[in-house]
C-alpha positions as CSV (number, residue, x, y, z in Angstrom):
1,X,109.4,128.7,121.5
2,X,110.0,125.4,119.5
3,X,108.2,124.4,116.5
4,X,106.7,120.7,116.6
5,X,108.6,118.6,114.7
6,X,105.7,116.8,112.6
7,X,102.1,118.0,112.3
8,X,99.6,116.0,110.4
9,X,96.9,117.9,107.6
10,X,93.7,116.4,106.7
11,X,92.1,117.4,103.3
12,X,88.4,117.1,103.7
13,X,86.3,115.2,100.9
14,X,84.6,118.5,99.9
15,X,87.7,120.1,99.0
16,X,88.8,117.3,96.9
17,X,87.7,117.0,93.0
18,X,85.9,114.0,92.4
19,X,88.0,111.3,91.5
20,X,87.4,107.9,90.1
21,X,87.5,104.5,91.9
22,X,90.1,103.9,90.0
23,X,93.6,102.9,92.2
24,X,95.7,104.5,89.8
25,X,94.2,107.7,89.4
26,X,93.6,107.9,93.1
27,X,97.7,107.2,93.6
28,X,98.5,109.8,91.2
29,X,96.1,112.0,92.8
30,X,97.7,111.4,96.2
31,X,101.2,111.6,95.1
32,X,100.2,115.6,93.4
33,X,98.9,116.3,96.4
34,X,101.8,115.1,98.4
35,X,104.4,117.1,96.4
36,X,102.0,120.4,96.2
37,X,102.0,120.5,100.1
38,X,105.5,119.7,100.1
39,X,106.3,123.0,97.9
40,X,104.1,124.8,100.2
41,X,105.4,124.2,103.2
42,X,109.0,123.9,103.1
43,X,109.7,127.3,103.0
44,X,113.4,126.4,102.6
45,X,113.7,123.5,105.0
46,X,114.0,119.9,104.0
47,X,110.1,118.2,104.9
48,X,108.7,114.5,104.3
49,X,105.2,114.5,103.5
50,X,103.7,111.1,104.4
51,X,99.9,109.9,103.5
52,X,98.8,108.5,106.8
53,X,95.2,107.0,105.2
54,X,92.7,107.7,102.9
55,X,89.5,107.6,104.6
56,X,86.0,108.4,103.2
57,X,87.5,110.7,100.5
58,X,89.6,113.0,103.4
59,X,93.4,112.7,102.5
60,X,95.4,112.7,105.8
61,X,99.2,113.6,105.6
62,X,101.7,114.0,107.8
63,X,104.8,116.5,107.8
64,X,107.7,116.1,109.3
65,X,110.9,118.3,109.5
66,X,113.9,116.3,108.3
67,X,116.9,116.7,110.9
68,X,119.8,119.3,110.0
């Protein structure tokens, strides 16, 4: 059994903090939650996480395997 390559991860708006309308902030914010998923998920392999969009206040990501 293979394991897909890239799966994609949506954080919903109610399991986000609130966060200003501020661009920076909001960047900042993405790029934590970027490298926290990253952590999680390796699990010793070598992962890209991607931000796909940012849509209503869900976060969608997208995790891909980087080739050996």
């Amino acid at each position: 059994m293979s394991t897909p390559k890239s799966i994609k991860i949506t954080e919903r708006k109610s399991q986000r903090p609130p966060t200003t309308v501020n661009p920076a902030a909001e960047a900042k914010y993405q790029a934590d939650r970027r490298s926290a998923l990253k952590e999680r998920l390796a699990g010793g392999e070598e992962v890209a996480v991607e931000p796909l969009r940012s849509s209503q206040g869900s976060l969608h990501f997208e995790v891909t395997r980087r080739p050996e």
